[in-house]
N, C-alpha and C positions, 0 to 999 in steps of 0.2 A: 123212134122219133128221128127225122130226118129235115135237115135243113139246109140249102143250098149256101156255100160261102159265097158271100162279096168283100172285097178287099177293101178293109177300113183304112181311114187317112193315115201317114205317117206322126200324127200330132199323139197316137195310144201306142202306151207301155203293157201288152196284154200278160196275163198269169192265171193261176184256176189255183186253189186250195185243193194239193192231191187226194186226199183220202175222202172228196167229195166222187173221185173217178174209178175208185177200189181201195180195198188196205191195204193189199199188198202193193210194198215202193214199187216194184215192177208195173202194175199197172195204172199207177200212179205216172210215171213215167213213160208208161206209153202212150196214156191219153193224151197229155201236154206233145208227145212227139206227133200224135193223129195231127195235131190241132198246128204244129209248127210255129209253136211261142216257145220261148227259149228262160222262162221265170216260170218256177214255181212258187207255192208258201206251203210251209211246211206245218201240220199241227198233232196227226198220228200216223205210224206206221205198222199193221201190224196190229190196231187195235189200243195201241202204246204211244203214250204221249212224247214226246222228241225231247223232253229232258230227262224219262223214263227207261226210254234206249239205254242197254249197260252199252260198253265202251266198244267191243266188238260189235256189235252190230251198228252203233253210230258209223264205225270205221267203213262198214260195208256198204251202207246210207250215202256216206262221204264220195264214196270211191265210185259208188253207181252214178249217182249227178255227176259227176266231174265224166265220165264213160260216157254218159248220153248228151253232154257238152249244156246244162240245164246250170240257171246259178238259181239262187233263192233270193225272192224279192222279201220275205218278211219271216217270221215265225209266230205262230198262234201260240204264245203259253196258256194257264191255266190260272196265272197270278188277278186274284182280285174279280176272277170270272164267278158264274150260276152257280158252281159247284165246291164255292169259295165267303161264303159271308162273311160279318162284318167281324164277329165273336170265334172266326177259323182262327187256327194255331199261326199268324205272322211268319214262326218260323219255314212254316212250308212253302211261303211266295219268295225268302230272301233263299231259301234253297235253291228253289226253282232257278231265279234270277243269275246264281251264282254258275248254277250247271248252263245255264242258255250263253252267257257272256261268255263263255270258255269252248260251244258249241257253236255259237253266232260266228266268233272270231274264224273258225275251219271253214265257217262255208261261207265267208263272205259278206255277210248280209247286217248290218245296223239296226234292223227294227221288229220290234216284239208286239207284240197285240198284247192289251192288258185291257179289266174292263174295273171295278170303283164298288166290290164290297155291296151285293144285297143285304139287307137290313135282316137281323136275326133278334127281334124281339129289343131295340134300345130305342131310348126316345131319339128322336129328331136332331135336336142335338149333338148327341150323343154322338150320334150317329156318322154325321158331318165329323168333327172334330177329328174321330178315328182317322175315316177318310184321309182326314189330308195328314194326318200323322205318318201313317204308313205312304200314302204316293208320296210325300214330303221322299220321306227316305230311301223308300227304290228308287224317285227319279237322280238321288245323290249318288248310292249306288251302279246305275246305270250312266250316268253321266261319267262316271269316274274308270266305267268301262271301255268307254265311248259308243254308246247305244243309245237309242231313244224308243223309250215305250209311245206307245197310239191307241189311246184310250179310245175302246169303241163304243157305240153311240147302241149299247146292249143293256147289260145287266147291272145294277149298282145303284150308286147315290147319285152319280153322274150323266146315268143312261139314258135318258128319256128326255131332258130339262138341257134349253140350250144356255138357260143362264147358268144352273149348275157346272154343266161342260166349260163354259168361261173361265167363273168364280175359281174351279180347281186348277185351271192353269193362271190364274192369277196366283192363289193362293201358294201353289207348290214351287211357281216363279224359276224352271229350270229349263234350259233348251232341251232336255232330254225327255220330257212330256207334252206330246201333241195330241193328235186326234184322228182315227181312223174312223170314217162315214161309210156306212153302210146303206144303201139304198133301199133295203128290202127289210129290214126291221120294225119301223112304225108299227107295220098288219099288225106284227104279233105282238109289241106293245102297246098301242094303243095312240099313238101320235101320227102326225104326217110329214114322214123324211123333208121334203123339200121344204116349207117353212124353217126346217131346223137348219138345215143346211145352208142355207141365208144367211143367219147369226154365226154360224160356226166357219165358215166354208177357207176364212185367210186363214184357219190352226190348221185343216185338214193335210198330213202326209203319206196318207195310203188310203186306197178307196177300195170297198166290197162293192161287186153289183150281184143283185139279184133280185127281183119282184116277186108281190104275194098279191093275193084277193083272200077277202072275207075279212076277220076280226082278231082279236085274242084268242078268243073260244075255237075260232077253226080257220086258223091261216092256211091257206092252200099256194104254195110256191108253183111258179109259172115262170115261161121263159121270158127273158128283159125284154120290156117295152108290152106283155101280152098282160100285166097288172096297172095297179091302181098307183103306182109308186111312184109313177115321173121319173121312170130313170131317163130317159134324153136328155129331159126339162135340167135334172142334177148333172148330168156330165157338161151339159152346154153351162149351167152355173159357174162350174168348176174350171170349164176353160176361160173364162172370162174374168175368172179372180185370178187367173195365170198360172192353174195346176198344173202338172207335168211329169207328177207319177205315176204312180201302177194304178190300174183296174186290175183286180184279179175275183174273176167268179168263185160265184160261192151257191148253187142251184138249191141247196135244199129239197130237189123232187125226190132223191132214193136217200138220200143222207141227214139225216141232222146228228148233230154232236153229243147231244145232251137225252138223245135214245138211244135204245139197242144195235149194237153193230149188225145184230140178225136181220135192218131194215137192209142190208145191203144187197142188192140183186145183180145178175146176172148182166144187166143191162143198164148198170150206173156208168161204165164206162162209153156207152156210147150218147147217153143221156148229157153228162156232161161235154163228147164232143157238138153233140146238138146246140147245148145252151151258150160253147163257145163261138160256134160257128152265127147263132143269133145274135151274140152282143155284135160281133164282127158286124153283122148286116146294119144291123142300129145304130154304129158309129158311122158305116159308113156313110149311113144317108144322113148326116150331120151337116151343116157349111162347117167346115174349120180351115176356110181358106187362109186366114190371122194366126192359126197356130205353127207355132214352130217342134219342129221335131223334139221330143224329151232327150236328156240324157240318158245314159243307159244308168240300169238303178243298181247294179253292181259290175265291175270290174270282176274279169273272169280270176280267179287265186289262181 
């Protein structure tokens, strides 16, 4: 897969989720240097989740970003995500949280991806109330770390439903819980990103791009703008509500998270320089003559 670069406006913050470009950090890091953005997000290394990492290898994690001159625009945890219901053990997200705010602080970076607890058998109710009991408490947690989680528009009570995604920033009522949008999500649940994004779009502090075709049953991920998702249609939303953070790709063609690492092929890393090289073209044919340049989304440590 081969895609010619065009030089996107200066109005995009670009980044890619490494372990969509291989496991190993290395080429993880080489992809983001093919591509000549200077952010990553961090979510496995090695097959291993980055609160996972014992301490020697974070060290090395550490040391390689800071060598290949890369900051970290977010970190993907695991807290409240697919693989996480509503009836999980608690203490495994306030772990999680504890290890990332002590890891967030080394590399820089303020913001965790968290997603709102799928339903494991409670009523309705039930179910809600949980919810807001535990974000209640990680966003006090995290706020007291100085972090903000960004609930993504994924998995959970909150996932799919843009009044839900309100309701629990109303209800948790912390600056440390926002909302991370994903453009490419709907296919596989069953909504359409851009109407949500309407409703949601002044909470949004971090943005996924990536497009799909087809349904639930058989989402098929494609390069941005070659799906059904309006990602333009979303980024031009976003600039008009006055966004001015990250885009960081998320391609899902050789990777998804929630399958076998053995999906990974030979040719994810170029796959993902492709898919960067095509957001690039997509922005650029954008007008964003009104936008002004973002800040940068972290200061080098």
């Amino acid at each position: 897969m081969r895609v010619e670069q065009s030089t996107p406006p200066p109005a995009f913050t670009l980044c890619g989720i490494g372990d969509e470009a291989g496991s190993a950090l290395s080429d993880q890091v080489a992809a983001l240097t093919r591509l000549g953005w200077d952010l990553i997000e961090l979510r496995n290394v090695d097959s291993v989740a980055l609160a996972d990492l014992d301490d020697d290898s974070f060290d090395a994690l550490d040391r390689q970003l800071e060598a290949a001159g890369l900051r970290v625009a977010c970190v993907d945890s695991r807290i409240a995500h697919w693989g996480r219901p509503i009836t999980s053990d608690f203490a495994d997200d306030l772990r999680e949280l504890d290890v990332l705010a002590e890891r967030c602080a080394r590399l820089g970076t303020g913001l965790i991806r968290v997603m709102s607890y799928p339903n494991d058998g409670l009523d309705e109710r039930s179910w809600r109330d949980e919810v807001y009991a535990r974000m209640r408490e990680l966003a006090v947690r995290a706020e007291d770390a100085g972090l903000t989680l960004v609930h993504e528009n994924c998995a959970g009570w909150a996932g799919r439903d843009a009044d839900r995604m309100l309701d629990l920033l109303a209800r948790v009522d912390s600056p440390a819980l926002k909302l991370l949008f994903d453009t490419g999500n709907g296919v596989a649940y069953s909504y359409e990103s851009y109407p949500l994004l309407r409703d949601i779009v002044p909470h949004v502090a971090h943005v996924h791009i990536k497009d799909a075709v087809g349904d639930a049953d058989d989402a098929r991920y494609v390069l941005p703008g070659e799906g059904v998702c309006r990602v333009a249609d979303c980024v031009s939303l976003l600039l008009e509500h006055g966004y001015r953070g990250v885009y960081s790709i998320e391609p899902h063609i050789n990777v998804r998270p929630h399958e076998s690492p053995a999906a990974l092929g030979d040719d994810c890393a170029d796959t993902f320089v492709a898919y960067g090289r095509a957001l690039e073209n997509l922005l650029a044919g954008l007008g964003t003559d009104a936008a002004r340049p973002p800040e940068r989304a972290r200061e080098s440590a």
